[in-house]
N, C-alpha and C positions, 0 to 999 in steps of 0.2 A: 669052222662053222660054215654051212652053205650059206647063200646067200641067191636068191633069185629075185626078176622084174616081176617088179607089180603089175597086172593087167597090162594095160595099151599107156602107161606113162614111160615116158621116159626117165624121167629122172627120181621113179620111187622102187626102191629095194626094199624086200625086209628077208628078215630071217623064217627057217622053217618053226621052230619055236613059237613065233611070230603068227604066223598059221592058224596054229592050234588055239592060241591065247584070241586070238580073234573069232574063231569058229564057235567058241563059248559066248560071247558077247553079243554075235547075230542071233544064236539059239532064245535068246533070250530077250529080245527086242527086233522086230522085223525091218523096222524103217532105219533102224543106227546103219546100217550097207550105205543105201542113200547117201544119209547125210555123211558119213565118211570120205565116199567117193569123190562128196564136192569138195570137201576139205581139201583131199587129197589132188586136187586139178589143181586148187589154188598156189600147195606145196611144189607140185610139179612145173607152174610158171615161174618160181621165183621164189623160193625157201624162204630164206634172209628177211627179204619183205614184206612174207606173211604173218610175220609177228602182230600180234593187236594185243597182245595181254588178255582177249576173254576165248576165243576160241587155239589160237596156238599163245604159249607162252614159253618163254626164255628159264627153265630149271633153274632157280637160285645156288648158285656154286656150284652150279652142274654144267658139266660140256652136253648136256641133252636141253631136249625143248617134249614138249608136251601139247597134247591135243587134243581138249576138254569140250563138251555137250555141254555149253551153260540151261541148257532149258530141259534137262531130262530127270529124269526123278533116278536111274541107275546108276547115273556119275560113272558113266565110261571112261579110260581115259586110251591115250595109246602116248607111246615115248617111244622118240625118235632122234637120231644123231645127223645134223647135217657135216655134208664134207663141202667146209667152203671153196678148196679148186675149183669145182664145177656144180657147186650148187644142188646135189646128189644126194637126196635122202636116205634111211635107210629105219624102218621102222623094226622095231625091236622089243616093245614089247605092248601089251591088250590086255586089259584089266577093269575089275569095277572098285573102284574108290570107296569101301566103307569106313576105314577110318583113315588116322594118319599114319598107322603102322604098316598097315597096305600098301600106302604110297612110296615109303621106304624101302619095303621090301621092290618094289617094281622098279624103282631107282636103283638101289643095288642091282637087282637082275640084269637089268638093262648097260650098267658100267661093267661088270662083268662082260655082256654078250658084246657090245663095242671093242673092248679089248683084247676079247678073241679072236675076232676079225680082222683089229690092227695087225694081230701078232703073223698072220697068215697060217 
């Protein structure tokens, strides 16, 4: 699976896949870019630290973390794997939250496209 830099961060990757699941999510809300990108500054200082439990949160029995819009009416979400050597995200998957089978399914997707990657 490719893997490419995010814009001008250093330390955010995501998948081609990745791409497209997000191209759908802009289409559909103009300002989610925006607020993304700041998210994504904060990920690129310091992964690890940017946990707060309402906008990044720790996947429950999951080696991923998650990156939720508390205040939006589409329940964006994006999942993401960090690599704690260096602190090196790598975003994986874009989607909108309507129920909780949706979520499952993008956890699966997302463990799936992580383990592609490990396998090289």
């Amino acid at each position: 699976m490719e893997i490419y830099k995010y814009k001008d961060f250093d330390n955010i990757f995501y998948t081609g896949k990745f791409a497209d699941e997000l191209q759908t999510l802009i289409q559909d809300d103009r300002h989610y870019m925006r607020w993304l990108n700041k998210r994504l500054s904060i990920l690129n200082e310091g992964a690890k630290q940017a946990t707060d439990g309402v906008k990044f949160e720790k996947l429950k029995n999951e080696q991923l973390w998650s990156i939720r819009h508390p205040h939006s009416q589409q329940n964006q979400r994006v999942i993401y794997y960090i690599i704690d050597e260096d602190n090196t995200v790598i975003l994986l998957s874009a989607f909108k939250e309507k129920n909780a089978s949706d979520y499952r399914k993008y956890v699966d997707l997302s463990n799936n496209r992580i383990n592609e990657i490990k396998k090289g």
